[in-house]
C-alpha positions, 0 to 999 in steps of 0.5 A: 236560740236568741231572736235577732233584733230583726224579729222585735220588728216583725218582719214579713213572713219570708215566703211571701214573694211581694212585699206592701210598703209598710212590710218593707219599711219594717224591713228596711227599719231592722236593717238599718238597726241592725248594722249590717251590710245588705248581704249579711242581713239578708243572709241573717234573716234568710231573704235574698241582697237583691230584695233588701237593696231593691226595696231601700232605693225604692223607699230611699227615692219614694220618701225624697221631699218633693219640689215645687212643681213651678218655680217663680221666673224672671223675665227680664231680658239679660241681653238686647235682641228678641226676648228668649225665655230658658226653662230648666227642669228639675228632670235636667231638660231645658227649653228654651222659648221665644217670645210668642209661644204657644201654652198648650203646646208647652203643657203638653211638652211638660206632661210628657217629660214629667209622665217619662222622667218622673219630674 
C-alpha cells in the first residue's frame, strides 16, 4: 500500500487528543500540500474536519503580522471649538477625548479592551 504524501511529513500520532503547535503545523503543511478539502483530508488521514479547520484558523490568526501598538497622532484641530481628540482602535473602538483627560484612567480603558478583544 502507497504512504500519502502526508506521511512524508510526519504527521502527529492520531489518537493523541491534543496537538503542540509544531504538531499542527505539520498537519496543516500536509494539508495545504495535499490539495484537498479539509474534509477529504482529514477523512484520507483519519482525523476529525472539525480539528484540521480549528487548528488552520488558530494558526491562520496566530501567524497574522502584528501592528503597531501605538500609531503617531496629529492634534491639530480640524474645526474651531474645544479640541477633541478621536482614537480609532485596531479592535474597531473608538474613543473619543476632551481636551483635559486623565492618562491613567485612559491606560486602564485600553487595557481592558486589548485584555477583551485581542487588540
Amino acid at each position: 500500500m502507497a504512504k500519502s504524501s502526508a506521511d512524508a511529513v510526519s504527521l502527529p500520532d492520531r489518537s493523541r487528543l491534543r496537538w503542540n503547535r509544531k504538531e499542527a503545523r505539520a498537519v496543516m503543511a500536509a494539508f495545504e500540500a495535499s490539495g484537498l478539502s479539509a474534509e477529504k483530508f482529514a477523512e484520507r488521514e483519519g482525523l476529525k474536519p472539525a480539528r484540521v479547520i480549528r487548528w488552520q484558523r488558530k494558526l491562520q490568526l496566530s501567524e497574522r503580522p502584528t501592528a503597531p501598538k501605538f500609531i503617531e497622532l496629529d492634534a491639530r484641530p480640524s474645526r474651531p471649538g474645544p479640541t477633541r481628540i478621536e482614537l480609532v482602535l485596531r479592535s474597531g473602538h473608538v474613543l473619543f477625548l476632551g481636551e483635559s483627560f486623565d492618562p491613567a484612567s485612559l491606560r486602564r480603558i485600553l487595557e481592558l479592551l486589548e485584555r477583551d478583544t485581542g487588540c
